[in-house]
C-alpha positions in Angstrom: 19.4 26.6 0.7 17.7 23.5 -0.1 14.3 23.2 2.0 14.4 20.1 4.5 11.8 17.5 4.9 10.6 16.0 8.1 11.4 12.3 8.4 8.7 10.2 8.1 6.8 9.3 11.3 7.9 6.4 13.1 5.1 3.7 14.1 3.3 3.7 17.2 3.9 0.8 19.1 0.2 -0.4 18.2 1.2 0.1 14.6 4.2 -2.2 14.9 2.2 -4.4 16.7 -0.6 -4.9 14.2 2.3 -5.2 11.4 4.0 -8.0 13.2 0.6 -9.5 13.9 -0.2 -9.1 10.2 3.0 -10.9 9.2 3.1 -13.7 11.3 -0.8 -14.1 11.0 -0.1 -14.2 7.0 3.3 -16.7 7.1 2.1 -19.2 9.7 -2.0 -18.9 9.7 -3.9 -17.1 12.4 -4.0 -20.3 14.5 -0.3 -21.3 14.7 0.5 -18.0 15.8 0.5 -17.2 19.7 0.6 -13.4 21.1 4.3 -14.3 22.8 5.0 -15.0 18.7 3.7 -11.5 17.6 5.2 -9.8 20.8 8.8 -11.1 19.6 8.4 -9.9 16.2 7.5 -6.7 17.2 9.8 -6.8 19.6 8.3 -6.3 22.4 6.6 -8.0 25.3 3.4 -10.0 25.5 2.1 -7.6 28.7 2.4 -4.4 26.3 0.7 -6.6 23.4 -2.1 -7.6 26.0 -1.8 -3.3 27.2 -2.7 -2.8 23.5 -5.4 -5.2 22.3 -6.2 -7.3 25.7 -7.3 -10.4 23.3 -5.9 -12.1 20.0 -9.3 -12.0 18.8 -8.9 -8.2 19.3 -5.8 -8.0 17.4 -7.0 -10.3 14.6 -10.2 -7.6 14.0 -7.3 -4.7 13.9 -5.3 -6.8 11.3 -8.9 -7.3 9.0 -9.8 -3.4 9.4 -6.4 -2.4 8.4 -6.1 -5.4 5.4 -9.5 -4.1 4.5 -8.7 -0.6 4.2 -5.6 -1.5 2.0 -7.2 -3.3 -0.2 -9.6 -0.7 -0.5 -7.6 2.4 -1.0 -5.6 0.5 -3.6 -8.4 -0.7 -5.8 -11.0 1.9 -5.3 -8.3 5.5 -5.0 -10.3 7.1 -7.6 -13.5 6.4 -10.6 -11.7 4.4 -13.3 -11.1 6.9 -16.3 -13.3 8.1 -18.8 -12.4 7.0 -22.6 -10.0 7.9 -24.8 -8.2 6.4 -21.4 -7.8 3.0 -21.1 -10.0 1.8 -17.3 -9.2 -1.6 -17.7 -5.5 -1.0 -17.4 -5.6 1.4 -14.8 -7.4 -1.7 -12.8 -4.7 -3.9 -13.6 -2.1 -0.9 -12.7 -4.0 -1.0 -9.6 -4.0 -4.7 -8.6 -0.3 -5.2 -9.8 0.8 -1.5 -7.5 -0.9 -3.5 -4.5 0.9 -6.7 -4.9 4.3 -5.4 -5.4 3.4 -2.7 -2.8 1.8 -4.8 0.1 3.1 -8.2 0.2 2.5 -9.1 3.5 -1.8 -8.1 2.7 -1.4 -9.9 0.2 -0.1 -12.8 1.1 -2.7 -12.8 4.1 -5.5 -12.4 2.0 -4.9 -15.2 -0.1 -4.5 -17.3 3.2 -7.8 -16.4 4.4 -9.4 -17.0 0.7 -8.2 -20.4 1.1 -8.8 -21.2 4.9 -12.4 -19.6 5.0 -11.8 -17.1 7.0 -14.5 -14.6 7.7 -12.3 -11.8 6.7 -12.1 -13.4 3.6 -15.6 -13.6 2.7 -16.0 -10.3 3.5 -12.9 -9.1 1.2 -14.1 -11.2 -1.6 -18.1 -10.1 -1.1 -16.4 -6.4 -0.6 -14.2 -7.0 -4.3 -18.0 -8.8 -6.3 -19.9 -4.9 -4.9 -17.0 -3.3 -6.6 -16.4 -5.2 -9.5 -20.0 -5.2 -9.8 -20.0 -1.2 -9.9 -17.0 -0.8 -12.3 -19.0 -3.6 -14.4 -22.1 -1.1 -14.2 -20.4 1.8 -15.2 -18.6 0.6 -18.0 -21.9 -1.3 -19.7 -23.7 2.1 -19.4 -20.8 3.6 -21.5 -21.4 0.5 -23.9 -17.6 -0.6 -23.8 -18.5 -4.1 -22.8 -20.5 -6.8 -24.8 -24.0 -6.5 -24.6 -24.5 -10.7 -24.1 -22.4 -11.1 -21.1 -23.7 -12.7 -18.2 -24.8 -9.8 -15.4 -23.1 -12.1 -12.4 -19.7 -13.5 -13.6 -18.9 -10.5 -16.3 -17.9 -9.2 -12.5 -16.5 -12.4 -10.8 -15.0 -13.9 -13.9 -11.9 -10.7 -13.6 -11.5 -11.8 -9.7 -11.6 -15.1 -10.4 -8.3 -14.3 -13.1 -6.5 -12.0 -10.2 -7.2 -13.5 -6.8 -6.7 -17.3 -8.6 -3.0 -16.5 -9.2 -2.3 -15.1 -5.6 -3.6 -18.5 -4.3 -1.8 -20.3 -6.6 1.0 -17.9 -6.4 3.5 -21.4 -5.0 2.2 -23.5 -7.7 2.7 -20.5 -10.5 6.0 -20.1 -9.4 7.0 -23.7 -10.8 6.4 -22.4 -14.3 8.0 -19.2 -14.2 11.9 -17.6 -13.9 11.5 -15.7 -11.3 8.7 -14.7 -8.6 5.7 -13.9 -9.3 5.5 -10.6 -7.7 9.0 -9.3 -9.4 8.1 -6.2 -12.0 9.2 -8.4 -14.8 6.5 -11.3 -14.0 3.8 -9.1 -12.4 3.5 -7.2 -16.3 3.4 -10.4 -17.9 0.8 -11.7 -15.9 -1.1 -8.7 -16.0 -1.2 -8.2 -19.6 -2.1 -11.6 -20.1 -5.1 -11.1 -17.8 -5.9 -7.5 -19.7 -5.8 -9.3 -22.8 -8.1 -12.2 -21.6 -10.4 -9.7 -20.1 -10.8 -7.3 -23.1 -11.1 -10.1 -25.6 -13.9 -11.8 -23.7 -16.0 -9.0 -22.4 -15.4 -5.9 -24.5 -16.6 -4.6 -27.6 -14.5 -5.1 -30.1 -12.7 -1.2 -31.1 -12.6 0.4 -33.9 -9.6 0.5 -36.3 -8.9 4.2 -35.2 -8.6 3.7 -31.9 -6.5 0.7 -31.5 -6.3 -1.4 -28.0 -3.2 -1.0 -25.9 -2.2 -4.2 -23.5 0.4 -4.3 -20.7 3.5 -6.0 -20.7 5.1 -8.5 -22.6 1.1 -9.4 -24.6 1.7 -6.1 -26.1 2.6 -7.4 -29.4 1.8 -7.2 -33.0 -1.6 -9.2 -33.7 -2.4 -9.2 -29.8 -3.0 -5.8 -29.3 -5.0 -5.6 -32.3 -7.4 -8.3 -31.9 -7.6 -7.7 -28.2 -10.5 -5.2 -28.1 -11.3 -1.8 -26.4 -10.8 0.2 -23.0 -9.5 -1.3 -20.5 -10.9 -3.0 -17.4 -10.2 -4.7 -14.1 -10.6 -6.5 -10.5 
């Protein structure tokens, strides 16, 4: 008899709440969207909104905890990988699962980089400590070049990943399809990988050749590109 699983749990009400908050908040801007907006996209009604989280302010500082704490799960699940594996694609695996994975965060995330939102500065602060970390660890292995610059060898990655996803409108004129498609979300990410490992690794020995994501992984690329992988 083949064993049955439980259904997954269905939201609470202050879970659907929060996610209809988070995607108006991150379609329209936290200004131009009212509680009676959220309440009709959660379907529901602004006097069980107001129940839930009294003020907007309120639910704004649920959607930054919950944004936050996507964000970090996603790029911080686990240390990056000790060599022969590759850390700086398993960053770029990271940043690419969140994208496809969590649009709507996403999406927010690049609103509030460009509206100067407090929650972004905090993100982006939060994503320089960890960059900052990773950057650490991997110049005390001695994978990265001795002569790069302390302060942007772990802003200069971000700048690459979280330029794109505020630019996503503009990007989207030069490409086939949308950017967050699997097809255009490897592109992009192994022409970041490549970038990053060419500029700020130390170059790999001929036994131990580089390996690059997506559609950069070609002859000549890969093996000027440089060693274990990297990124914000």
């Amino acid at each position: 008899m083949v064993p049955r699983h439980p259904a997954p749990a269905e939201p609470s009400s202050t879970e659907r709440i929060r996610d209809a908050a988070l995607k108006s908040f991150a379609a329209h801007g936290i200004a131009r969207t009212s509680l009676r907006t959220v309440a009709e996209a959660a379907g529901t009604s602004i006097g069980l909104v107001q129940h839930y989280y009294g003020t907007k302010a309120a639910l704004i500082a649920a959607v930054d905890d919950y944004v936050l704490q996507v964000i970090g799960d996603a790029v911080e699940s686990a240390p990056l990988p000790e060599p022969p594996a590759d850390p700086l694609a398993e960053m770029g695996r990271r940043v690419t699962a969140l994208i496809a994975e969590q649009a709507d965060v996403v999406e927010y995330l690049g609103r509030a980089l460009v509206e100067g939102d407090s929650i972004g500065s905090q993100i982006f602060d939060g994503l320089v400590g960890i960059s900052t970390a990773q950057t650490d660890e991997l110049n005390a292995r001695r994978q990265t070049r001795p002569d790069l610059d302390p302060v942007w060898a772990a802003i200069n990655p971000l700048v690459l990943r979280l330029g794109a996803i505020i630019l996503r409108a503009h990007i989207e004129r030069h490409i086939p399809e949308p950017f967050n498609t699997p097809t255009q979300l490897s592109r992009w990410d192994g022409a970041v990988t490549a970038l990053i490992r060419g500029g700020q690794f130390q170059p790999q020995s001929p036994s131990r050749p580089a390996r690059v994501i997506g559609p950069t992984s070609q002859p000549g690329l890969a093996a000027s590109a440089g060693p274990t992988h990297r990124r914000k």
